[in-house]
C-alpha angles and dihedrals in degrees: 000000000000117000123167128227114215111202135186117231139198107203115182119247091269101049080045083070095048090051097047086045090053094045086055096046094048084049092049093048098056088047102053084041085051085044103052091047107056090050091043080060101041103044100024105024097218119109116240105229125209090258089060101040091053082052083056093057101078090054088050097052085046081059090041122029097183087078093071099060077070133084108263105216089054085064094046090059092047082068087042089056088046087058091047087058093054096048099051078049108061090029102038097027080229095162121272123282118275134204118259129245134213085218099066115116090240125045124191151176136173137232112195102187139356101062120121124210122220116190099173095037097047098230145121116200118203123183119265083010103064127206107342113192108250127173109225100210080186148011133249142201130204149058113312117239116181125322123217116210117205143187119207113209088259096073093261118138128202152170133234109191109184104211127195101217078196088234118123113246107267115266114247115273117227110275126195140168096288098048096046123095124197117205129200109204117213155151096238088047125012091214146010124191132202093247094064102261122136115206109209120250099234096203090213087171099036090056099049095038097107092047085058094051093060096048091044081054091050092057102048092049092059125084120266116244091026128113096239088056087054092043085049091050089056095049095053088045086057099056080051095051089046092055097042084051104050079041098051096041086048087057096040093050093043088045098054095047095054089045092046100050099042136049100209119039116198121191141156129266107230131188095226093170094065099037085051077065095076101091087206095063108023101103099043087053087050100049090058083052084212089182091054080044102053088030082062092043092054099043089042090052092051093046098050093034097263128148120231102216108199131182136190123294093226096056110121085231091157098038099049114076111244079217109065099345094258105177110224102200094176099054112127139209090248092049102096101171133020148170123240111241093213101048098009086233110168115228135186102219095228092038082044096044096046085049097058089043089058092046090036094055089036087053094057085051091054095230111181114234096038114129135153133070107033124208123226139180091243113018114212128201112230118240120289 
């Protein structure tokens, strides 16, 4: 089972140089790769494939001897990761590959072999860079795959390693009614679940976003090119990284609990790059972060032996009754709560909603006991 260890590390002033020559190189790399391949298409109508590109790489250094102050086989895989990115493209319709930019937040580059692990000593040591002091939170086991070094805008440098422990993933444990839980994801609430429970949305970005304003303001008033323009631009990084990480520790720790307390997880699959669309609505969607959300539930799942339920996007989940599967077609976005004409059930619309997404996803497994709310290609009220 592969799992990957992400480790701070504290490089000196001089090892902070290497790293950022072999980023670039790494950039510039992709790009010329990019580059080539879209004119060998174009012009020529034949794909360059990895192979070729990597054949590609002495004549560039010839043309440009700074790459070879760099380890070879990080800027083959630049061209790997160029023809990953292909491939997602033309079999996942993922969005063609762009060109990189140095002035992206995170900036990465991978080395697949040749590093050495120290755990006594504290340190990690990569090829043309040397031993670079690192603090293992944690141990690992395994065989080591590639590692994946990494700089945030705020000057802080890491390293991801992906180990094979070598064990099969668990095998998913039995899972009934009693032990699913549906969940109804939200911006009132971040999170509804079927037994009634509301997590609360934290608004991490809502809540800091004034403080942002003025920084972002900071930053435009000083003088490009000057150093109070740069102290200005990590500050306001700062203020960013703060945010992503009391975002990301509210999901892990969400997450967890939910994966940890059920055996069968059932959620909604949501278009959230179109929703993200609505300009309305866009900045709230992206402040819950509902994709890293459901990305952690289904890695989790996988990891402890749980099973990830989803249903259609287009199922009515919120406007049919969980009683007697009643469909609701005026209900609007503002109704919060309402009463079912036929049973006079009353429903909270998020409760109600989370309800019918666990059913609903029981219902595709055939599990036997399920009743309730019943799902059908046209829905139709009942008279009035």
């Amino acid at each position: 089972m592969l799992q990957a260890y992400k480790y701070r590390m504290y490089p000196s002033q001089e090892q902070v140089v290497l790293l950022m020559k072999h980023i670039h190189a790494c950039r510039f790399v992709y790009n010329h790769s990019l580059e080539q391949k879209i004119k060998a298409y174009e012009q020529e109508g034949r794909k360059l494939s990895c192979f070729d590109l990597n054949n590609r790489l002495l004549a560039l250094k010839e043309e440009h001897p700074w790459l070879r102050d760099v380890n070879s086989q990080s800027l083959q895989y630049a061209n790997r990761n160029l023809d990953n990115a292909f491939t997602r493209f033309f079999r996942e319709k993922k969005g063609f590959p762009r060109f990189k930019s140095r002035k992206n937040p995170v900036q990465s580059f991978q080395i697949p072999q040749h590093y050495r692990v120290d755990f006594d000593r504290r340190k990690i040591k990569f090829p043309k860079i040397g031993e670079v002091k690192t603090v293992f939170h944690r141990v690992f086991t395994g065989t080591m795959k590639y590692a994946t070094v990494s700089v945030t805008s705020t000057g802080k440098w890491f390293v991801s390693i992906l180990v094979d422990d070598e064990e099969p993933e668990p095998e998913p444990v039995p899972f009934s009614s009693d032990t699913t839980l549906g969940i109804d994801v939200g911006l009132k609430d971040f999170a509804t679940l079927s037994t009634g429970e509301k997590i609360e949305n934290p608004r991490y970005l809502k809540n800091s976003i004034q403080r942002l304003k003025v920084l972002q303001r900071r930053v435009s008033r000083k003088v490009k090119g000057s150093k109070n323009r740069e102290k200005a631009i990590r500050n306001l990084a700062r203020c960013h990284e703060k945010i992503a990480n009391q975002r990301n520790d509210f999901l892990h720790k969400i997450s967890f609990r939910v994966v940890s307390e059920n055996q069968a997880i059932a959620v909604e699959s949501l278009n959230v790059d179109g929703m993200m669309k609505n300009h309305c609505l866009a900045q709230g969607i992206g402040d819950v972060s509902w994709s890293t959300f459901f990305t952690m539930l289904e890695y989790k799942c996988r990891k402890y032996g749980k099973t990830l339920l989803k249903i259609g996007r287009f199922d009515p989940s919120s406007k049919i009754c969980s009683k007697c599967g009643y469909l609701k077609r005026d209900l609007l976005l503002s109704d919060r709560e309402w009463i079912c004409p036929d049973c006079g059930t009353h429903h909270d619309r998020d409760i109600n909603a989370a309800i019918n997404i666990k059913k609903f996803a029981l219902q595709e497994q055939n599990l036997v006991g399920v009743s309730g709310a019943e799902r059908a290609i046209e829905p139709v009220d009942s008279p009035q």
